[in-house]
Structures are given as C-alpha cells and as structure tokens.
C-alpha positions in Angstrom: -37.8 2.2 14.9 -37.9 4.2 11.6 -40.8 1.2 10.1 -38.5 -1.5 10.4 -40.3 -4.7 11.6 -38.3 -6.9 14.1 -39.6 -9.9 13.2 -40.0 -9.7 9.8 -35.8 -8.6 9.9 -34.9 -11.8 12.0 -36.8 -14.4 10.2 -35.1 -13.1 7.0 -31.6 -14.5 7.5 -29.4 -15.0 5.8 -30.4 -12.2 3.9 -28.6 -11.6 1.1 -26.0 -8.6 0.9 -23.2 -7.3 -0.7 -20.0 -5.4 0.3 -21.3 -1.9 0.7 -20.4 0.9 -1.2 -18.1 2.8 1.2 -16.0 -0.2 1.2 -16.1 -0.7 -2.2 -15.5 3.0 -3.3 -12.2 2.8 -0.2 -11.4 -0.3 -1.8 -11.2 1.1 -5.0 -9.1 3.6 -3.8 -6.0 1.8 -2.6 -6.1 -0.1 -5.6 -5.6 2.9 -7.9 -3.1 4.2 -5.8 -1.5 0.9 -5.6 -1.6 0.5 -9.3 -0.1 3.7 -9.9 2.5 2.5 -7.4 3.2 -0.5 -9.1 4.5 0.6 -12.4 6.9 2.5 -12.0 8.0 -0.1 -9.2 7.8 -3.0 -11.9 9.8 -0.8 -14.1 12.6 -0.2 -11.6 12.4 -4.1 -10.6 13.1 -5.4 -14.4 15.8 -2.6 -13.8 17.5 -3.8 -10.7 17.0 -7.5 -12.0 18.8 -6.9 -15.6 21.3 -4.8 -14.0 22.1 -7.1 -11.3 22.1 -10.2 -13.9 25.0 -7.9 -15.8 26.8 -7.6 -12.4 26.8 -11.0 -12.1 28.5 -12.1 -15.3 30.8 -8.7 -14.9 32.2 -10.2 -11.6 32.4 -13.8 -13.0 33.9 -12.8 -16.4 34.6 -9.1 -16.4 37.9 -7.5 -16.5 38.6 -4.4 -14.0 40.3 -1.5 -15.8 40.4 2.8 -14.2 37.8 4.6 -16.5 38.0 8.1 -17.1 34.7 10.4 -15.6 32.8 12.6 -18.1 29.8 13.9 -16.1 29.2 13.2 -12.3 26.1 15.2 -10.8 24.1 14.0 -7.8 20.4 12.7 -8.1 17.6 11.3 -6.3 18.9 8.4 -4.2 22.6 8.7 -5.6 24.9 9.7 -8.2 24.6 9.5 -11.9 27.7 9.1 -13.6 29.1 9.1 -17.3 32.5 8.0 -18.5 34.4 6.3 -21.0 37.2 3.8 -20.8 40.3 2.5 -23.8 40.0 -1.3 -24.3 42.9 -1.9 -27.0 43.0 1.6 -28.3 39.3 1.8 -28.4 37.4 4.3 -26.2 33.8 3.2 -24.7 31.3 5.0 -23.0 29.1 3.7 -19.9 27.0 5.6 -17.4 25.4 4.3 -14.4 23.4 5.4 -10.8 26.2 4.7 -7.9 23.9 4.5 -4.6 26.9 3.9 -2.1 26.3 6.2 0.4 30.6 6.7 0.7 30.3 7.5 -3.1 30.6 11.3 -3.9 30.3 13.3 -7.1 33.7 13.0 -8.9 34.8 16.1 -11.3 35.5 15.2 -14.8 38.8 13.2 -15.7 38.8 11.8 -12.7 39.6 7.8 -12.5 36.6 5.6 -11.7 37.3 1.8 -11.7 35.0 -0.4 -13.6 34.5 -3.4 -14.8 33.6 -4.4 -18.3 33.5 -8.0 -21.2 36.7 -8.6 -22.9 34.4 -10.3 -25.4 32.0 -7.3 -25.7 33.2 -3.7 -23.9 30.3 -1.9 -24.2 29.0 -4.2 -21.5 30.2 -2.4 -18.0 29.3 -1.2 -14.8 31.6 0.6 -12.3 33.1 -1.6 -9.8 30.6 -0.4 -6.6 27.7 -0.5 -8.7 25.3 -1.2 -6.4 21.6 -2.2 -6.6 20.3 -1.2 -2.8 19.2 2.0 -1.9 17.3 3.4 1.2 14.9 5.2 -1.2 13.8 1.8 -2.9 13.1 0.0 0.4 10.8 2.8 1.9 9.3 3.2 -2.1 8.4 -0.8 -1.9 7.6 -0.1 1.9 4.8 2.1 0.5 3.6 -0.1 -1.7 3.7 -3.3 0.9 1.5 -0.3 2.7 -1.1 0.3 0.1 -1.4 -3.8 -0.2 -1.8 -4.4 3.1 -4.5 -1.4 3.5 -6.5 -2.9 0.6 -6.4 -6.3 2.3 -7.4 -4.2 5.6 -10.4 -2.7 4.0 -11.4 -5.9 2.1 -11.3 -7.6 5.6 -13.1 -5.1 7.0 -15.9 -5.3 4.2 -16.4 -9.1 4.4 -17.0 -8.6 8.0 -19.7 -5.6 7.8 -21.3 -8.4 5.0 -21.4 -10.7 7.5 -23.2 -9.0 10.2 -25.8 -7.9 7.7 -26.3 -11.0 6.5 -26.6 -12.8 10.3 -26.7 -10.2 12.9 -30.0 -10.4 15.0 -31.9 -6.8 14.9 -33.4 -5.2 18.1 -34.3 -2.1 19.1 -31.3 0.1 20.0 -31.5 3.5 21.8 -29.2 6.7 21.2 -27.2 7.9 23.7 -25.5 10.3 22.1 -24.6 12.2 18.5 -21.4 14.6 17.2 -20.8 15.7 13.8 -17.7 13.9 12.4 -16.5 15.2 9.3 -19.6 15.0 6.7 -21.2 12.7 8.8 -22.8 12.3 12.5 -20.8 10.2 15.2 -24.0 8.6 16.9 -23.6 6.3 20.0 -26.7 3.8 21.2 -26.8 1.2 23.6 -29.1 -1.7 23.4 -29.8 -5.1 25.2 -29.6 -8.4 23.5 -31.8 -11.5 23.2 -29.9 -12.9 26.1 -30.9 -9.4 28.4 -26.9 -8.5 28.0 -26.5 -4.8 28.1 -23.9 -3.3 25.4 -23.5 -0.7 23.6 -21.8 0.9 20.5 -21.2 3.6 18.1 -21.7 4.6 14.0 -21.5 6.3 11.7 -24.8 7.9 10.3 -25.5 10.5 7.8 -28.5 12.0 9.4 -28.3 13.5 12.9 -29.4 11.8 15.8 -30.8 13.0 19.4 -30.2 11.4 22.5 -33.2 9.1 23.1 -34.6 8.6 19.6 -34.9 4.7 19.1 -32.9 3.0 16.1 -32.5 -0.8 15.1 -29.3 -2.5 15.8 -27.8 -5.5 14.5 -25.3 -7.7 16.5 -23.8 -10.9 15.9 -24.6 -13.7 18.5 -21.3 -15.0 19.1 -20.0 -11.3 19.6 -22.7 -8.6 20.7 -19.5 -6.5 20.4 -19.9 -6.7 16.5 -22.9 -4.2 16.7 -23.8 -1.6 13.9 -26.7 0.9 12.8 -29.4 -1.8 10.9 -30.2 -0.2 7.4 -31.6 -2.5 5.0 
C-alpha cells in the first residue's frame, strides 16, 4: 500500500486540498490561448461595432451616389476596395472590406455605388457593406471553444478536489498497466466499504504490474468517481 495508512487517511476528512497542478498548468493553458484569442477579436468587435454604427446613420441620413474604383484586390474573408467619389465638384476617397460572397474584385474605374453624409463626405461606405462574414463566425466559434474548454477543465478540477478532499481510501489492486504517452495507463479494481465490486483506471507516472496493491479513493455517493490516492 506504498505506507499509506487506511485509517489514518479516512479519519482525516475533509482534508484540505487544492486543484492540482495538471489542472492548473491545462487551465493555464486555454487561458493564454484564449487571451491571445481575444484581442485581436476585441479589436475586430470595436471594428464591426463602429462600422456598423456608421452604417446606420449612412442608411438613415446618407445620400447614395456611383463612386469611381481605384484599387480592388481580394483578401482574407473578402475584398478590399479603394475609391473616390465627386460631391459638388469635390473628389473624396473611401476604402472598405466588402464580404458579400456575390461581390467580386472590380478593375479600376469601374462604378461602385456608395453611400456617403451630405453634411460631412468623407463619411462613406459602399452600399453592400456588410459586417458578417463566415470567417468571423468560425474565428468567435474558436474562441466560444477555448471558453468552454477552460470551463471544462475548471469543472473537471473542482471535481478531482472534491474526491480528494471526501473520497473514502481502500486498498485497490492492479489489473493492468500500458504506457500512454509520458505516462503509464494503470487499471485496478477494488471493493468498497459496502463489499461493491468496481473498478477503474489512471493515470500514473511510475509503471505498475498486474497484482501490485495501490490505495484508491472513491466517493460514496458514486464508487464510479474512483482515482489513484496520492496524498
């Protein structure tokens, strides 16, 4: 039983624990990645939100006039175009990131229709400016993903905390051990205070053989919640 004392283990409860540090070091993982994530995703929010906000008051207030097209050339998740447009004898510029998936690169001098402030020209977007884009939903998909697999992990901590902190330790037997990655896949079975027979399966990083006796911890509303003891 590797000098672990049963009864000295049991009587100790609840002992006192913390999140251990493979979740912590996963944990710490997804957050980096999610941070990472998140900037350039709050960047391209304020983006979409100012941009939108000037669609808005373009389609409230804006007059709709053919611009001419300087530069069209296709990018990552749709078209980046330059142009210019006459407002009372004066020529403006504007660019802008078309994502309509009908919208195609256009050669220079051709017409582009757009929309702009009679009170203030420079502020103008082309009429099927558009904010959505396939490539923004699976880039906020991902980070939705990294959230959800840090709440997954954190989960997954709190419950590992819990069983060392209440799980009742007996004497466990292996039944069987394969390398897995770095580490050794062990299996055990073991019988709980009740004489219920169950089994389960850890990860360990020293190598088991079949036979050798190990503690286990189990919860007793759920025997099913089993792990290697190590305390």
């Amino acid at each position: 039983m590797s000098g672990i004392n049963l009864s000295e283990a049991n009587v100790e409860m609840p002992r006192k624990v913390r999140i251990d540090d493979d979740t912590i070091s996963a944990l710490g993982f997804a957050l980096f990645f999610f941070v990472l994530w998140l900037i350039p995703a709050a960047w391209g929010a304020y983006d979409d939100i100012r941009d939108s906000h000037v669609r808005d008051t373009l389609r409230r207030e804006g007059h709709q006039t053919d611009g001419e097209v300087v530069k069209s050339y296709p990018g990552r998740g749709g078209v980046h175009v330059i142009y210019r447009f006459s407002v009372d004898g004066v020529w403006y510029p504007g660019r802008a990131k078309i994502i309509a998936d009908d919208y195609k690169v256009q050669a220079p001098g051709e017409k582009i229709p757009i929309r702009y402030l009679p009170r203030d020209p420079r502020v103008n977007q082309p009429v099927n400016w558009s904010w959505f884009s396939a490539g923004w939903m699976i880039f906020y998909s991902l980070g939705l993903g990294l959230l959800v697999a840090a709440a997954a992990i954190f989960i997954a901590g709190l419950r590992k905390r819990e069983l060392a902190r209440i799980g009742v330790v007996v004497e466990g037997r292996v039944t069987g051990c394969a390398p897995d990655r770095s580490r050794f896949k062990v299996y055990y079975e073991f019988t709980t205070e009740d004489s219920v027979w169950m089994e389960g399966n850890t990860a360990m990083t020293e190598e088991c053989k079949s036979g050798d006796s190990i503690p286990v911890m189990y919860l007793r509303s759920n025997p099913k919640r089993n792990d290697f003891y190590l305390l």
